[in-house]
PyMOL CGO cylinders between C-alpha atoms (Angstrom):
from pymol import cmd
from pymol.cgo import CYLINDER

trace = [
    CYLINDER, 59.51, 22.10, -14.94, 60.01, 25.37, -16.43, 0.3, 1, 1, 1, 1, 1, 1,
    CYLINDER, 60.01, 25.37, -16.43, 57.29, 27.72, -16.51, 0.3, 1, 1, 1, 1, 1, 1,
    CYLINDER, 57.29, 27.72, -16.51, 56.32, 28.00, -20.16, 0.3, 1, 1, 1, 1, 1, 1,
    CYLINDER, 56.32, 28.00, -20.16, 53.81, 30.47, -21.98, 0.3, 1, 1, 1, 1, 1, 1,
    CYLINDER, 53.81, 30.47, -21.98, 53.12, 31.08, -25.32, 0.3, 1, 1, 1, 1, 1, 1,
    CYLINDER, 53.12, 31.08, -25.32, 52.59, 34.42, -27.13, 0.3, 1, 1, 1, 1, 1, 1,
    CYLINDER, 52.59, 34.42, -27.13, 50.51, 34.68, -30.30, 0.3, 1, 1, 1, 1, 1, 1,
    CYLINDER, 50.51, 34.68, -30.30, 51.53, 37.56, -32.55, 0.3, 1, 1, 1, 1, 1, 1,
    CYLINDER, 51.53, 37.56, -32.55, 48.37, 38.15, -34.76, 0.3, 1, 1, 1, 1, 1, 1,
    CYLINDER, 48.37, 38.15, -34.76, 49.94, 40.05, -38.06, 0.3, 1, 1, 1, 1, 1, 1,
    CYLINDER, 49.94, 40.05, -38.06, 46.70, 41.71, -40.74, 0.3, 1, 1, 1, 1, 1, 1,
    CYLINDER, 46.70, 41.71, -40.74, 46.62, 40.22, -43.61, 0.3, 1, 1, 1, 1, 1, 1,
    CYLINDER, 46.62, 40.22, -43.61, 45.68, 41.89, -46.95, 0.3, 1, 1, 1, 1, 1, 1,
    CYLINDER, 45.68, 41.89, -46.95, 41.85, 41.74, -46.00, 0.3, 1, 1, 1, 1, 1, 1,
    CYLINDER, 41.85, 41.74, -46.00, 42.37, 43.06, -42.04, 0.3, 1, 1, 1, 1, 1, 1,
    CYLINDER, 42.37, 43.06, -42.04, 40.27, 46.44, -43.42, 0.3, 1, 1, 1, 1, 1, 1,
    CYLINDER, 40.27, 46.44, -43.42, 37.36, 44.51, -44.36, 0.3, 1, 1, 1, 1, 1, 1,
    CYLINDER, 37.36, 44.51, -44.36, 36.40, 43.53, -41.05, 0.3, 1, 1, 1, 1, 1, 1,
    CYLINDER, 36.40, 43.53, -41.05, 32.84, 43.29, -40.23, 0.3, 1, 1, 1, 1, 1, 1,
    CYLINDER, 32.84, 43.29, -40.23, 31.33, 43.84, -36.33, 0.3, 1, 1, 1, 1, 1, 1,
    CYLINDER, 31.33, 43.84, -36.33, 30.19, 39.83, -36.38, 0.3, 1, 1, 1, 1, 1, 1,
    CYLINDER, 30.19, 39.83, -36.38, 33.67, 39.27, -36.30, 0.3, 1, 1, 1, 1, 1, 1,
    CYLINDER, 33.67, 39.27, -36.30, 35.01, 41.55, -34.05, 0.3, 1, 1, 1, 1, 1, 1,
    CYLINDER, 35.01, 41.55, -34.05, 32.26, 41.04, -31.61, 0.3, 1, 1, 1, 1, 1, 1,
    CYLINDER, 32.26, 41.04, -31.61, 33.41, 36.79, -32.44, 0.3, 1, 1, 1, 1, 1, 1,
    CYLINDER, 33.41, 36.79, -32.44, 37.33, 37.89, -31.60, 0.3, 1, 1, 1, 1, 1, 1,
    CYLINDER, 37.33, 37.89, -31.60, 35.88, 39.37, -28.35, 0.3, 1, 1, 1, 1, 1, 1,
    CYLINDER, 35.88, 39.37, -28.35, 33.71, 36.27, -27.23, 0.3, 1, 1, 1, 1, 1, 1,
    CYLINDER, 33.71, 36.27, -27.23, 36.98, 34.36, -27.92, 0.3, 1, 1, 1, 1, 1, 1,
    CYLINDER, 36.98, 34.36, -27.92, 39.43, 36.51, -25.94, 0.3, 1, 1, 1, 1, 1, 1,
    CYLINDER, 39.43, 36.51, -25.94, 36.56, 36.49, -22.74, 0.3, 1, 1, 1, 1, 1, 1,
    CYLINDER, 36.56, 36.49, -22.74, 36.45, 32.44, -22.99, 0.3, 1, 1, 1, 1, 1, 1,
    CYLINDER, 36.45, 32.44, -22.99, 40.07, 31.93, -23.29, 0.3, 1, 1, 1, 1, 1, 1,
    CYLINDER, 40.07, 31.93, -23.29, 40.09, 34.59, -20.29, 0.3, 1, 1, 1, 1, 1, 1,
    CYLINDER, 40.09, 34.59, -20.29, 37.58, 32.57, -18.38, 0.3, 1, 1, 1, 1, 1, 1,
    CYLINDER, 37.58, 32.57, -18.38, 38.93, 29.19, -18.72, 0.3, 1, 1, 1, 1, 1, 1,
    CYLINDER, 38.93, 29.19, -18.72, 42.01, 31.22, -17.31, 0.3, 1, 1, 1, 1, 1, 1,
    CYLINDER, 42.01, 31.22, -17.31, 44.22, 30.51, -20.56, 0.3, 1, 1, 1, 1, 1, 1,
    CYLINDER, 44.22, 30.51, -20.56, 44.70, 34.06, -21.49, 0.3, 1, 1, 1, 1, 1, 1,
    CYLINDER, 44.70, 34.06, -21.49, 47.73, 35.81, -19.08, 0.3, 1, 1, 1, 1, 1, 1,
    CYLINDER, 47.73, 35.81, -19.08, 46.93, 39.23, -21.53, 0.3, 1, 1, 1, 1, 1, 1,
    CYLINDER, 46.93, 39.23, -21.53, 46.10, 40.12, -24.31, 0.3, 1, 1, 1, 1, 1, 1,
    CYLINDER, 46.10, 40.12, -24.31, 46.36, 43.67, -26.51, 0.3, 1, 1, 1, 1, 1, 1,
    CYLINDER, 46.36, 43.67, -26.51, 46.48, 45.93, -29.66, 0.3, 1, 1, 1, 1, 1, 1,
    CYLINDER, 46.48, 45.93, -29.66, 49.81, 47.03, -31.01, 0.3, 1, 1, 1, 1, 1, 1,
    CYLINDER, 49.81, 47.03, -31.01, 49.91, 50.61, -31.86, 0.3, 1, 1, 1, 1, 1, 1,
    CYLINDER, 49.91, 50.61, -31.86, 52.16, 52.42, -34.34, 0.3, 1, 1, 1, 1, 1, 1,
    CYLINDER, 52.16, 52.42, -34.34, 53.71, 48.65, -35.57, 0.3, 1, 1, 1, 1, 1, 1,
    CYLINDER, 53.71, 48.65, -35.57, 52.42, 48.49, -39.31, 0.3, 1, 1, 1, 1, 1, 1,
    CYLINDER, 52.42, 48.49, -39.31, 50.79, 44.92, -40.36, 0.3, 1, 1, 1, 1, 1, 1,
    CYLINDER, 50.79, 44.92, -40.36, 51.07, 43.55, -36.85, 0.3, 1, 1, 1, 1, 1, 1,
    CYLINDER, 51.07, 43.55, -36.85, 47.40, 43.82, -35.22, 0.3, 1, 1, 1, 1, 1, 1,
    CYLINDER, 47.40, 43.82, -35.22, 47.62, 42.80, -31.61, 0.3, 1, 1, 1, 1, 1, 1,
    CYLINDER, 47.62, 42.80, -31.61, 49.00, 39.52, -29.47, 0.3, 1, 1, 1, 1, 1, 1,
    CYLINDER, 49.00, 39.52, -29.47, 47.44, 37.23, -26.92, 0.3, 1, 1, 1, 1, 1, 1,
    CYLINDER, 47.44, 37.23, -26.92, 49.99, 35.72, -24.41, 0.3, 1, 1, 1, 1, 1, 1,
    CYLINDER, 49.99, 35.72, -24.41, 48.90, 32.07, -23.26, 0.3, 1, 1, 1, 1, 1, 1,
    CYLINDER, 48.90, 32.07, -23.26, 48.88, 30.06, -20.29, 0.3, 1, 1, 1, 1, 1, 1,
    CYLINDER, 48.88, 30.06, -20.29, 47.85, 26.77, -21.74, 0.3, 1, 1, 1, 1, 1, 1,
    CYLINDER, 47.85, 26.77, -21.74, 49.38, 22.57, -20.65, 0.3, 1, 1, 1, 1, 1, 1,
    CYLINDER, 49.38, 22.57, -20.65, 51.37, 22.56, -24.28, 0.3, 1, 1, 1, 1, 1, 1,
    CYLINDER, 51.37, 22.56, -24.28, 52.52, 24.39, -27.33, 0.3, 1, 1, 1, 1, 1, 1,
    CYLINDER, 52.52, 24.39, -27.33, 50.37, 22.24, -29.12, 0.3, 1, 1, 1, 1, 1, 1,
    CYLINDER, 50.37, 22.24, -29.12, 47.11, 23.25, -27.22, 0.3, 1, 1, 1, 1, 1, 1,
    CYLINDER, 47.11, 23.25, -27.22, 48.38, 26.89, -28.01, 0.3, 1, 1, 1, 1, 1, 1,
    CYLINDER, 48.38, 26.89, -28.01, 48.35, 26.26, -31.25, 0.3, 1, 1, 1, 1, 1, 1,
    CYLINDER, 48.35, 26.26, -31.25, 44.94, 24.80, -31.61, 0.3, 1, 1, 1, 1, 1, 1,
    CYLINDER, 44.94, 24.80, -31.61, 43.55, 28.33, -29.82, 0.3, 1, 1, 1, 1, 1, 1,
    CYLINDER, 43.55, 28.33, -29.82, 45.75, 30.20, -32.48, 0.3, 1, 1, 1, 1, 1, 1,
    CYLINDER, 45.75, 30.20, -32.48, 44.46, 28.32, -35.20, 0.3, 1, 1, 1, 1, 1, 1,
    CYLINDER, 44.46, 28.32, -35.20, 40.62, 28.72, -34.04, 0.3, 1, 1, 1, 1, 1, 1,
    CYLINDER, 40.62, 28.72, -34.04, 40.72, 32.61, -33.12, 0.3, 1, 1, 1, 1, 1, 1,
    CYLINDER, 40.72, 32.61, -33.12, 38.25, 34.00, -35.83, 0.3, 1, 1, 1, 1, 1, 1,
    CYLINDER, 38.25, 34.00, -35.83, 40.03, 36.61, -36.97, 0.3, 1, 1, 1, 1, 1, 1,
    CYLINDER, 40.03, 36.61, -36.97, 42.68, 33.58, -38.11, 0.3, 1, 1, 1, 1, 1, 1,
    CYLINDER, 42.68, 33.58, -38.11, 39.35, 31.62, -39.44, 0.3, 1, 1, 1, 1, 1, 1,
    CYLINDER, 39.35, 31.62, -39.44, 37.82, 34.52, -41.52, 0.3, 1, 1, 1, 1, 1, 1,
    CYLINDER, 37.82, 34.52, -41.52, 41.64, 34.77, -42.87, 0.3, 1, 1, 1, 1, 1, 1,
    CYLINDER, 41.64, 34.77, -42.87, 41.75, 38.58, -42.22, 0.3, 1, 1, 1, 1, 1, 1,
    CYLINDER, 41.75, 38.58, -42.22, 44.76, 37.73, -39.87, 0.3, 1, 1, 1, 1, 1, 1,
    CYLINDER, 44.76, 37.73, -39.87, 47.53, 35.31, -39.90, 0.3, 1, 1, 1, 1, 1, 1,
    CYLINDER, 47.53, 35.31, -39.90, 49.58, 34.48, -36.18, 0.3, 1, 1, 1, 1, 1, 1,
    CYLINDER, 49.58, 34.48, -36.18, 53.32, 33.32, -35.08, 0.3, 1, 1, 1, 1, 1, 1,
    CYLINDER, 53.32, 33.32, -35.08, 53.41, 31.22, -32.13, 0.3, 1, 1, 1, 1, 1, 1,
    CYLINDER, 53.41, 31.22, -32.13, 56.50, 31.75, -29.82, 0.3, 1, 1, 1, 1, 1, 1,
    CYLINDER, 56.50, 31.75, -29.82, 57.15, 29.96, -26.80, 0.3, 1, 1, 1, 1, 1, 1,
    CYLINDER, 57.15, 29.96, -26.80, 58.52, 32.44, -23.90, 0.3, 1, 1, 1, 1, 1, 1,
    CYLINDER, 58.52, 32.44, -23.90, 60.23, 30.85, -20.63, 0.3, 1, 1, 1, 1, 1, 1,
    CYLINDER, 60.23, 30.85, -20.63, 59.20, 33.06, -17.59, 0.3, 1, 1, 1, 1, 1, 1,
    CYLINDER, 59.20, 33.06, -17.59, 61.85, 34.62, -16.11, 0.3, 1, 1, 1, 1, 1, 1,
    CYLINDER, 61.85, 34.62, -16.11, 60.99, 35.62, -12.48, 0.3, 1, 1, 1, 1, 1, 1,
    CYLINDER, 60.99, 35.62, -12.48, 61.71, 35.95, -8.75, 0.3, 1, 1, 1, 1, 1, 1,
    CYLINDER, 61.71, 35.95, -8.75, 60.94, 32.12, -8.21, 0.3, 1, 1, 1, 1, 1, 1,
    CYLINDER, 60.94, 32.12, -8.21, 63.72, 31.21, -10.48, 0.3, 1, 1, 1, 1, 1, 1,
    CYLINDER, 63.72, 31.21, -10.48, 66.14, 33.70, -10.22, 0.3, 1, 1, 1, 1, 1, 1,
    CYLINDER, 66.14, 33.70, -10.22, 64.68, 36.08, -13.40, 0.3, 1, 1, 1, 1, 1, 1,
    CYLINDER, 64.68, 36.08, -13.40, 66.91, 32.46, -15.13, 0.3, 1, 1, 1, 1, 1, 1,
    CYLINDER, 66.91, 32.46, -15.13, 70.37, 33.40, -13.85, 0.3, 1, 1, 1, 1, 1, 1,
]
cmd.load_cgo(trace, "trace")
């Protein structure tokens, strides 16, 4: 099987400046669960990218169980951001970086 993760891109929406600490601190409780369950490779912020806020890159059984953790992060919930899911095939040393 090919190894498989899945990268959330988490764009702002039109409300992403009205953020309020409860959810922020929420976002943060999420990204340390999905990091303790071991689902979360790494996450981060972008800098300098207008409208695009940060990503999370998943290590999770399907795209569809990916998709459910997109859908749930609050930040998605509270609609301040909206995602894109893509599916990235690792390239490494194991399989020849897919030569």
């Amino acid at each position: 099987m090919e190894p498989l993760m899945y990268m959330m891109m988490i764009e702002k929406s039109k409300t992403y400046n009205k953020l309020t600490k409860k959810i922020v601190i929420e976002h943060v409780e999420n990204i340390r669960k999905l990091d303790d369950e071991g689902k979360l490779e790494i996450c981060g912020v972008f800098k300098g990218y207008p409208g695009m806020a940060g990503m999370y890159i998943l290590k999770t059984n399907s795209r569809e169980e990916a998709e459910e953790i997109c859908r749930m992060e609050p930040l998605v919930v509270g609609g301040y951001a909206t995602y894109k899911l893509v599916t990235l095939q690792i390239a490494n040393r194991e399989n020849n970086y897919l030569l």
